[in-house]
ZANUSE-263227 format. One record per residue: x negated, y negated, z negated of N, C-alpha, C in turn. Coordinates in pm, whole numbers, plus 32768, in hexadecimal, padded with zeros to 4 digits. Atoms other than C-alpha are relative to their C-alpha. Example, Ala and Ser with C-alpha at 12.3 -4.5 7.8 and 13.67 -1.06 7.14 Angstrom:
<marmars>
7FA7807780007B3281C27CF47FA67F888000 8052807780067AA9806A7D36804D7F937FB7 
</marmars>
This chain:
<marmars>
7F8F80407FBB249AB58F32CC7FCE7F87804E 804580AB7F8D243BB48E33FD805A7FCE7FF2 7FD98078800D2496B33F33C27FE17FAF809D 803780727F9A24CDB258350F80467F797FEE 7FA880917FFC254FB0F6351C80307FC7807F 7FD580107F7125EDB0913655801C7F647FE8 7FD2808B7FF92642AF2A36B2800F7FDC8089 7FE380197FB8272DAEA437957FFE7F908038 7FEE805E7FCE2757AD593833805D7FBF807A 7FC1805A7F8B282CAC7B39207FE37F607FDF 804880797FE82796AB41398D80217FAF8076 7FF080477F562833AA503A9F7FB77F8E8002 806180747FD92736A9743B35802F7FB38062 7FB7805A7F882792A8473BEE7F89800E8089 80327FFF7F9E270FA81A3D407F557FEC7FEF 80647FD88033257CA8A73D477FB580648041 80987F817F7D245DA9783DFD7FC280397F5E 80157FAB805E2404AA253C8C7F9B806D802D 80667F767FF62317AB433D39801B801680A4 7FD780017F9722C0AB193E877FB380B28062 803D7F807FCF2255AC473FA77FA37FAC8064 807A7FE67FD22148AC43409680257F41807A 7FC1806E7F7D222EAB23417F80087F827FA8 7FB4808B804C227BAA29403D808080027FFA 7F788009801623E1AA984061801780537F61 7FDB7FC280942475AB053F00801380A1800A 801C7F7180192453AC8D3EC080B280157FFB 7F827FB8802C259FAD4B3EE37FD4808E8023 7FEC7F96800B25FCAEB13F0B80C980128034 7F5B7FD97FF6272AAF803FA6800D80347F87 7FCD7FA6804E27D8B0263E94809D800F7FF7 7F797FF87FF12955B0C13E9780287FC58063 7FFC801A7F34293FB05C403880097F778001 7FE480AB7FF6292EAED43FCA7F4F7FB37FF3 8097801B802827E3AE073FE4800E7FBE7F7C 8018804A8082278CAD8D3E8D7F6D7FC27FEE 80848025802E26B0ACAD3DFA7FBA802D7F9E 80717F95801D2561AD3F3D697FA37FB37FAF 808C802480522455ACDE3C657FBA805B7FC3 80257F7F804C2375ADF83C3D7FD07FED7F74 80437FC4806D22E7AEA93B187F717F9A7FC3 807A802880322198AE103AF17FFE7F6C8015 7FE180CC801D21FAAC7D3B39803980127F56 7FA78025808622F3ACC239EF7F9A802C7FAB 80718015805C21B1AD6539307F927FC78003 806A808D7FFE20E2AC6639AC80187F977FBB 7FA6807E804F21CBAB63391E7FF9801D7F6B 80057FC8809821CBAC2337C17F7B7FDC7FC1 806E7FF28030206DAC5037B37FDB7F387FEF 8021805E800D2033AADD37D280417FBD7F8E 7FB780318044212DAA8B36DE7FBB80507F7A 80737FBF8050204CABA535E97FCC7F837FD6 808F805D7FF31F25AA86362E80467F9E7F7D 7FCA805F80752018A9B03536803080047F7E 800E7FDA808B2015AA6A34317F9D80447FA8 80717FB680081EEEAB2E34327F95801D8058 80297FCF7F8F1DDDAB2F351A7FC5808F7FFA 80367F69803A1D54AC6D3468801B8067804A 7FA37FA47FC01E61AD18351E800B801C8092 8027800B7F661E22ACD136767F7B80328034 808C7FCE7FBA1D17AD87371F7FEF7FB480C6 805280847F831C5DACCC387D80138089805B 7FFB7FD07F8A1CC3AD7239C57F8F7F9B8067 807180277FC81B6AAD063A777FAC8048803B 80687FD97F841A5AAD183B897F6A7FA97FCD 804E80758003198FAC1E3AF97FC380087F6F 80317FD480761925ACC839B67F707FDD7FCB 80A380377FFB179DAC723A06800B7F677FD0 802580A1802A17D8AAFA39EC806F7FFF7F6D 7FBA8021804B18B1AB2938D47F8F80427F7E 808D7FD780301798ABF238127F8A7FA27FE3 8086805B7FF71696AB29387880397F587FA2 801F805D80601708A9EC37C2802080017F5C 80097FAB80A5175BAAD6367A7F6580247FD2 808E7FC2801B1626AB4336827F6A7FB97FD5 8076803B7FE3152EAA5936E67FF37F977FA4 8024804080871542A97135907F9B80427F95 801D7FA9809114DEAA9634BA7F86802E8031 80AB7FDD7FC81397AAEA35B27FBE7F4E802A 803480817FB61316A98935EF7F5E80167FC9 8057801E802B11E7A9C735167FDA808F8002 80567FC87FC8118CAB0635877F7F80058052 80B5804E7FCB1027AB3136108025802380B4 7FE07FDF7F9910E6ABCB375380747FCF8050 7F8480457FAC120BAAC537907FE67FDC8097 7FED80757FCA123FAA1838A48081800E8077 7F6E7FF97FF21377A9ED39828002806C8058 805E7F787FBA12CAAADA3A9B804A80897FAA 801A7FBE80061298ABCD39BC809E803F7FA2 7F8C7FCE803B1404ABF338F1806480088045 7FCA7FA77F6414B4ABF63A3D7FC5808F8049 80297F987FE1140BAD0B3A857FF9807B7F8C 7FC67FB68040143AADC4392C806B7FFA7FF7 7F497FE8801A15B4AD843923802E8050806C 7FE27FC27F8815BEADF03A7A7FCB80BB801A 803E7F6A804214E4AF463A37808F803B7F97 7FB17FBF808B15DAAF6A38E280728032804D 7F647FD87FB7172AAF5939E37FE580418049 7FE67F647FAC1686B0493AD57FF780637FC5 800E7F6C80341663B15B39E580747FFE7FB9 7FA47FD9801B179CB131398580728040806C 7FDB7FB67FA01881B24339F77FED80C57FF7 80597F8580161861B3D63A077FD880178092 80257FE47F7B1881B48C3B647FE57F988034 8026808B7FA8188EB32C3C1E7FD17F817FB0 8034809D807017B2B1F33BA0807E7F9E8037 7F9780A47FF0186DB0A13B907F747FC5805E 808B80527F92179FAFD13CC780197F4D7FF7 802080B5800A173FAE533CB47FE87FC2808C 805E80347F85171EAD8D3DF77FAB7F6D7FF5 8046805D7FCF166EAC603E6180477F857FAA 7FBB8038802B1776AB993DAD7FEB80007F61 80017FC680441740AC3A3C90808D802A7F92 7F5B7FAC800418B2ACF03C907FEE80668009 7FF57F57803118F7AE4C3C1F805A7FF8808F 7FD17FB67F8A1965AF153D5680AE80457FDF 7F767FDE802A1AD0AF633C8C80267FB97FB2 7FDF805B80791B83AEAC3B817FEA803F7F7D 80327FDC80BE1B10AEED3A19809C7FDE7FBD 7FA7801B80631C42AEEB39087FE280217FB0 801D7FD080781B9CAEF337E280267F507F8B 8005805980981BE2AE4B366C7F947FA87FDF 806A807680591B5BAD3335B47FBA80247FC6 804E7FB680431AD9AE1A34DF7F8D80758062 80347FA17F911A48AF0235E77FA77FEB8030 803980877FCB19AEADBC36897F867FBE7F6E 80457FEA805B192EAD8935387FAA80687FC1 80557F787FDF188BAEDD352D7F758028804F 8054801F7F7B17E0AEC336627F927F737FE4 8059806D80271745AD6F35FE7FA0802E7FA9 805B7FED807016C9ADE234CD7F948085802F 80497FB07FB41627AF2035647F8A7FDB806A 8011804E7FBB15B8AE3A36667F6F7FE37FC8 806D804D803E14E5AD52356C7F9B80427FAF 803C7FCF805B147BAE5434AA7F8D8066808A 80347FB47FAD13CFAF2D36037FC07F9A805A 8001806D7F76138AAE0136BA7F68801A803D 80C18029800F11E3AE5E36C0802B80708075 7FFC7F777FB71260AFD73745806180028084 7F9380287F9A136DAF3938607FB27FB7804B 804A806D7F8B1253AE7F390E7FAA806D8041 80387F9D7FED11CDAFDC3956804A7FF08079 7FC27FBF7F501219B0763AAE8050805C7FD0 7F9D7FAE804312CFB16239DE800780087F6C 7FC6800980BD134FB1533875800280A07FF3 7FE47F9980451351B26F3782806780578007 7F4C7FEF802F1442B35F377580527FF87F9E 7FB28001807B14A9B30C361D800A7F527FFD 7FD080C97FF014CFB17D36A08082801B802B 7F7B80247FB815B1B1E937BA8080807E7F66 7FA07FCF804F165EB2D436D1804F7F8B7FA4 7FB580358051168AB1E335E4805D7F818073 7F7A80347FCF1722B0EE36E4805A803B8046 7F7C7FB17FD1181BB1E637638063800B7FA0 7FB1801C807C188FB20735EB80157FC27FF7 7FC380457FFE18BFB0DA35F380947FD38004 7F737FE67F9A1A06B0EF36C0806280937FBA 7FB57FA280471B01B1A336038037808D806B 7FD37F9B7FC31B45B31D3676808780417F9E 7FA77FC080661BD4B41F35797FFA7F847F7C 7FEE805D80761B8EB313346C80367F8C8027 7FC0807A80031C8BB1DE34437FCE7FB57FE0 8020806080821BF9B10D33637FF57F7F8031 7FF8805A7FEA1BC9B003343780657FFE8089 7FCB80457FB01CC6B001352380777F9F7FE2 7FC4804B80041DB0AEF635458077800D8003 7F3F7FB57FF71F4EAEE7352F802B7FDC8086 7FDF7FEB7F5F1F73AE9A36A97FE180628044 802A7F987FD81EB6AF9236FC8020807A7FCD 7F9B7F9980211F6FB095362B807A80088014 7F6280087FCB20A3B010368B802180248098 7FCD7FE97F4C2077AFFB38117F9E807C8044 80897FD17FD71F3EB0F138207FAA7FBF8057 805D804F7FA31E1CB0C739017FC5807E8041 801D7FAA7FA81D7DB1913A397F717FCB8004 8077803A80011BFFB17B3A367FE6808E807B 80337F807F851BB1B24E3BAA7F4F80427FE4 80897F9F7FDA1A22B2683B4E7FFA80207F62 7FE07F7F80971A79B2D039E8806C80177FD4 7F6C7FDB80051B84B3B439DE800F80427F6D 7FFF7FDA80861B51B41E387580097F7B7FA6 7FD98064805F1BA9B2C7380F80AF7F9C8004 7F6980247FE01CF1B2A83894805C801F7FBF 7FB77FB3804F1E08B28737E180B27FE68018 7F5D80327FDD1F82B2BE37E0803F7FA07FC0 7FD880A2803B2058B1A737A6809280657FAE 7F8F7FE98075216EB1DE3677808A7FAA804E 7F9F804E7FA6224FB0FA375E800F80038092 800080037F972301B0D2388580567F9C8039 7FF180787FF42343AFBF3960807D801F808D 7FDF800C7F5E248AAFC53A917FF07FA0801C 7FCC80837FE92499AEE23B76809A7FE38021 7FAD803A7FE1259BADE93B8E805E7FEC8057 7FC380107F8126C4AE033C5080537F7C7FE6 7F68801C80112800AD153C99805E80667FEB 7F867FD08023292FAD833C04806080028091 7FCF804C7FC029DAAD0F3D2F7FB3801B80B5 808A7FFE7F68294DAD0A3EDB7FE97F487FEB 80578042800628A1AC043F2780027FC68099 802780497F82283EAB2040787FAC7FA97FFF 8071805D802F2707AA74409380507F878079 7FF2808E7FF12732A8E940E37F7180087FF3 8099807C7FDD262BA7F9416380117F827FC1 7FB780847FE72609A69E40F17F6C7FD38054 804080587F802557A5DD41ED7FE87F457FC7 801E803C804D2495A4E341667FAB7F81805C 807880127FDE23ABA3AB41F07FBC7F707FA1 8059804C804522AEA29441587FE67FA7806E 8003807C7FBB225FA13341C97F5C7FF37FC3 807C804D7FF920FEA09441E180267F847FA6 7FEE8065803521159F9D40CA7FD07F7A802C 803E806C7FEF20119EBF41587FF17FF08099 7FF0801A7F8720A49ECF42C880347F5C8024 7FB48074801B21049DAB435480807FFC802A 7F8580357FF3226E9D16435E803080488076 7F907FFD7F7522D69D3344BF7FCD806C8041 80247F5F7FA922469EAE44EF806780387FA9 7F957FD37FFE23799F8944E57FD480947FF4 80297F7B801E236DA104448C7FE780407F7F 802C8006807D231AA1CA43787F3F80518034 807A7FFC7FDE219DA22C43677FE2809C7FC3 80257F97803021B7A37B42D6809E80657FF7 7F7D7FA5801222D7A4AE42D97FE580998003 7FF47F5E801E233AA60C428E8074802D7FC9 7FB27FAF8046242DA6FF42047FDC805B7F6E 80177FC88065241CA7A940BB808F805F7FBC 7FA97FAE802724E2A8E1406A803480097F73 7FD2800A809625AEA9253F39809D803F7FF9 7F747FCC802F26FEA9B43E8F80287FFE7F83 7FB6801D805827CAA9973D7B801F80917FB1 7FB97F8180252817AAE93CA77FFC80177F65 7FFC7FCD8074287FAB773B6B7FAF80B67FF3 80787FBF80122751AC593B06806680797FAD 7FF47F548087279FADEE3A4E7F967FDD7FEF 80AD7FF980102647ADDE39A67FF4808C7FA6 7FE77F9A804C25ECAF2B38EF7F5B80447FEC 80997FB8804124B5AFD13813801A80447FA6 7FEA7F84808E2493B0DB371B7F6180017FE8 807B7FCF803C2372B1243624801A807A7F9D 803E7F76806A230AB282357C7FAE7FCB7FAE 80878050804222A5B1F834497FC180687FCC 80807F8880572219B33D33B57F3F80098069 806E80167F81213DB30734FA7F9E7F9E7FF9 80388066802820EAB1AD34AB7F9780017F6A 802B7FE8804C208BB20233577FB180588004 806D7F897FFF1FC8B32D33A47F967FAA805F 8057806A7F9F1F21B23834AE7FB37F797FB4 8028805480541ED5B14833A97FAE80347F71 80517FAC80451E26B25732CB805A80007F45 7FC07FF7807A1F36B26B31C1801D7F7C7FAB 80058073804A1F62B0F9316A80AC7FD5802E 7F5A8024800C20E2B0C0313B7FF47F6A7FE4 7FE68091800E20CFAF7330E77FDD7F82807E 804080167FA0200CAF1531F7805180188086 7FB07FF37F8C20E0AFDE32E280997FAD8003 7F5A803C80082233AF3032517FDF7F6C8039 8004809B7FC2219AADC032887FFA7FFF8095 7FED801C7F872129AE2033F98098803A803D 7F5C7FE57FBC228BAEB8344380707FAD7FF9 7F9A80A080062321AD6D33C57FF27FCD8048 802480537F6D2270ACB43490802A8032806A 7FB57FE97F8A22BBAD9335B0809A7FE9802F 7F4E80037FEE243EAD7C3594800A7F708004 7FE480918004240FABF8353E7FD37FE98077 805380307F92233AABB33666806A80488080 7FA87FB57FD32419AC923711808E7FB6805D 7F7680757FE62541AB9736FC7FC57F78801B 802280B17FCC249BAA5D37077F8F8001806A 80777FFF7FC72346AAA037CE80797FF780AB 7FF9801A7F93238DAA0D393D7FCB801A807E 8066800B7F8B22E7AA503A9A7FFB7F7F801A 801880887FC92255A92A3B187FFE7FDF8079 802D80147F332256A9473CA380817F778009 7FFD8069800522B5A7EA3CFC80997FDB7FBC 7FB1804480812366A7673BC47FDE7F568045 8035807A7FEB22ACA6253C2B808F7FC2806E 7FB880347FCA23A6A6133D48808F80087FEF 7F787FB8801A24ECA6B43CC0802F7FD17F57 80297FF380A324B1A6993B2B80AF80498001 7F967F5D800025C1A7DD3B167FB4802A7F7A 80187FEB807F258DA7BE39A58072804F7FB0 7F707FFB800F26C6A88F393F7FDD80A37F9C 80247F658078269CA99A3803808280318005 7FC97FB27FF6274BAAC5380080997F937FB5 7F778021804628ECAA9B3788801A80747FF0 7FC77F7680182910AC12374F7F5480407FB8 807C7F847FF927F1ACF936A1804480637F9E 80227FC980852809AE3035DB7FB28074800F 80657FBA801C2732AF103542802880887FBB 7FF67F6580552759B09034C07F8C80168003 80657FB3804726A9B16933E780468074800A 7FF27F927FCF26A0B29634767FD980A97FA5 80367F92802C2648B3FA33BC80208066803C 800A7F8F7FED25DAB54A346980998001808F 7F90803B7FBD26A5B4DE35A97F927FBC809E 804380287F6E261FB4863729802F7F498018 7FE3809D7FE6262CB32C37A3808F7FDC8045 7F8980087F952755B2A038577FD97F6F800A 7FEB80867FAB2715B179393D80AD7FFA8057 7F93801A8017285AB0E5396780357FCB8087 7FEA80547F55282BB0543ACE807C80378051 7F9B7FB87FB52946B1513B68806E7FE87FDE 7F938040801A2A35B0703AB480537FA9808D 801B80867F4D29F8AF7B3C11800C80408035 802A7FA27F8829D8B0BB3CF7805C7F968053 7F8880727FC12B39AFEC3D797FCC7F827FD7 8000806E7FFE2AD2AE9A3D8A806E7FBA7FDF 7F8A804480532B85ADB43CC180257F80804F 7FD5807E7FAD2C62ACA43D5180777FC97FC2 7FA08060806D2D04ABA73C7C806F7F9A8070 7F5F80477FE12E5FAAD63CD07FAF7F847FF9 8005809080202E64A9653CBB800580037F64 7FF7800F808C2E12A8C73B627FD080837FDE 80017F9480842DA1AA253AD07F6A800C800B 80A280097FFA2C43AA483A5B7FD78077801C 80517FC27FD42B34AAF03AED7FC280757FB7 80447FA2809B2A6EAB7B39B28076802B7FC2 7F8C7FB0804C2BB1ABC238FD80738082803A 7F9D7F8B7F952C59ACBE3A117F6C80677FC8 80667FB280162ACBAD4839F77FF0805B7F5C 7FFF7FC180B22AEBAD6D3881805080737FFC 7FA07F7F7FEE2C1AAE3638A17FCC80628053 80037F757FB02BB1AF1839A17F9380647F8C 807B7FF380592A74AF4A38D5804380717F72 7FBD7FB0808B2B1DAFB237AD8053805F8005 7FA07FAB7FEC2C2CB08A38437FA380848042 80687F6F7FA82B19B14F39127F80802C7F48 80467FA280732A3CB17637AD805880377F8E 7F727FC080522B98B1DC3709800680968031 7FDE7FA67F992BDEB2C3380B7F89805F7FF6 80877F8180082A61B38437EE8007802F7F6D 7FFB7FC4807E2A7EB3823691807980787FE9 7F967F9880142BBAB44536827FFB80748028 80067F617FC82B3EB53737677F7F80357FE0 80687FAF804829DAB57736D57FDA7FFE7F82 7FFC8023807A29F7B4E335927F6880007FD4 804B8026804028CEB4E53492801D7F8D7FA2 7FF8807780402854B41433827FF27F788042 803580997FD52858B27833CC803E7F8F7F80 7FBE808180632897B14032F97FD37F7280B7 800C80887FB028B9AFFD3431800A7F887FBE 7FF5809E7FF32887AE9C33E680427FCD8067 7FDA803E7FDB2940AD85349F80077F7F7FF6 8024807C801328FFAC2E34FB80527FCF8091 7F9D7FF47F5B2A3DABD735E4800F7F5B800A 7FB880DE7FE52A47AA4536258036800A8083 7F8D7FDD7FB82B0DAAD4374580AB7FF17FE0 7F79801980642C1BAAD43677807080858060 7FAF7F8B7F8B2C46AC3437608067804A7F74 7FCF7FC980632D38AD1A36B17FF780798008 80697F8E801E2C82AE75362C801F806D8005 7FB17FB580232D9DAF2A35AB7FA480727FAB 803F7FA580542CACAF9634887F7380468031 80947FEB7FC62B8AAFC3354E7F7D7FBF7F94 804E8042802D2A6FAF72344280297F9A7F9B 7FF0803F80642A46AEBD33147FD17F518011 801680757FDE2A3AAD3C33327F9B7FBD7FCC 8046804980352956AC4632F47F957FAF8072 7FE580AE7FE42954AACB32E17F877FCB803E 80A1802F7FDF27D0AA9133647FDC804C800B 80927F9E7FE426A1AB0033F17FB480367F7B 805A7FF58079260BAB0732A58054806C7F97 7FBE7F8A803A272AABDD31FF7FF18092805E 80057F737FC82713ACE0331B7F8D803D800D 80887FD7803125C2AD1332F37FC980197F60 7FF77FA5809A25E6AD31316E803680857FFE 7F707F887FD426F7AE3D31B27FBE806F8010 805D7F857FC12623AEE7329D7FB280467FC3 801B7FCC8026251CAF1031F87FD280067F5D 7FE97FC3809F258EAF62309A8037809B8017 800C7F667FA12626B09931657F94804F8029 80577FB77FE62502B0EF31D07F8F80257FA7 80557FDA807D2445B0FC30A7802E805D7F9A 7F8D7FB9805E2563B1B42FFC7F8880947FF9 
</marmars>
């Protein structure tokens, strides 16, 4: 019986550039013929994953180019008193070790000494590779290493065996283009962010003074515009935890703490695109969460297809709540399945029995997953 967990969100952010595009203007999207505002997929598991870093760095695996200099000062403590150190010569075995990593296509080093793609590998993985590393280091100064060196640093890098990969990396997977036997699917999935609501981007128009001008010069000494908008966020993810757990090599306990974290990080984890100038610090007022059994996903976004448009005095998030709940009322009735929902309404929307309540973040995440352990 597949188990998924879904989790919803509504989030109104005050005025804010949250995830910008190629111009610096804030990311939207048409959807239901209205422009909406937009925070993709991978800003919101960027934001997660960093929020991981604070509870575990274990869990976070290094999206990097720069793997050689990160090597090289792991390494180069534990060879200092070799009869073949010297800085020469372990730049040039780390750099040997990362080109034979790879099957059909090597991984390439330039002048910089940057991998030619991005590496996403584990702490542990990274730790693998080191140790392999220190232990070959005589046979990596060769013009060519063994094939039972490079073998062993290819093992390194988790394929069919888990054992060392990490819970970000089972959660969001990872795409490795010059080894495609180490790629893996992700147990989660990330939408992006719409407004509930359309949307209109605003400018504010901004300028700065020369502090140490003098007096009787007139003007300002610096100006610009900076885009931005105001919107109440749908946010929405689902995880296959039989996926997660099979991705984690059968460690339930392991998989329940990183799926906490994901749902916690979830709600509180922030984008940062200029907070500095906005601070659009504003946590969700609506989330909930189902536990799903033997049952397809339902993203809930087609609650908004009609853009929502509130009266005077009536709130924003609380019209959203309702729709929300009347459109996952409305699917349930017509495809039914098993579910148990959590609810965490400081909306104070009204549900009409939509989901089981509860008073905190910290109860709806007990809730959750005591359900899911069931």
């Amino acid at each position: 019986m597949k188990t998924i967990i879904e989790i919803h969100a509504l989030q109104n952010f005050a005025p804010s550039n949250l995830n910008r595009d190629d111009t610096g203007a804030p990311k939207d999207a048409i959807f239901g013929g209205s422009r909406r505002a937009r925070v993709s997929s991978q800003c919101s598991k960027r934001a997660v994953r960093e929020y991981f870093k604070e509870h575990n760095k274990e869990w976070v695996a290094s999206r990097t180019k720069r793997i050689v200099d990160d090597l090289k000062k792991r390494v180069s403590p534990k060879l200092k008193n070799h009869t073949d150190f010297s800085e020469e010569n372990l730049a040039k075995a780390i750099e040997v070790a990362v080109c034979n990593l790879g099957s059909d296509k090597k991984v390439k080093v330039d002048k910089e000494r940057k991998t030619d793609v991005l590496l996403f590998l584990s702490p542990r993985e990274i730790d693998a590779l080191e140790s392999v590393i220190t232990e070959s280091y005589g046979d990596l100064l060769k013009k060519r290493p063994s094939d039972e060196v490079v073998k062993k640093l290819n093992d390194a890098i988790d394929g069919e065996n888990k054992s060392r990969l990490s819970v970000d990396v089972a959660l969001f997977g990872r795409m490795l283009a010059v080894m495609p036997e180490k790629n893996q699917n992700a147990a989660c999935q990330v939408a992006h962010a719409i407004s509930t609501h359309a949307v209109e981007r605003e400018f504010d128009f901004y300028t700065a003074v020369d502090d140490l001008k003098p007096e009787d010069t007139a003007g300002a000494d610096m100006m610009g515009t900076v885009e931005f908008n105001s919107a109440c966020f749908y946010r929405y993810a689902v995880v296959d935890w039989d996926k997660l757990v099979k991705n984690l090599q059968g460690d339930t306990e392991l998989a329940a703490g990183g799926l906490r974290a994901f749902l916690e990080g979830f709600v509180v984890a922030e984008p940062t695109g200029k907070q500095n100038t906005f601070a659009a610090h504003n946590p969700p007022e609506f989330v909930a969460i189902s536990v799903r059994h033997s049952s397809a996903p339902r993203n809930l976004a087609n609650a908004f297809e009609k853009a929502i448009r509130v009266k005077k005095d009536e709130s924003l998030t609380r019209r959203s709540a309702e729709e929300l709940a009347k459109k996952a009322k409305a699917l349930q009735d017509a495809f039914g399945g098993e579910e148990r929902t959590f609810v965490l309404n400081l909306a104070e929307a009204e549900l009409n029995g939509f989901g089981d309540s509860a008073p905190s973040l910290k109860e709806l995440l007990d809730k959750t997953l005591s359900v899911v352990k069931e």
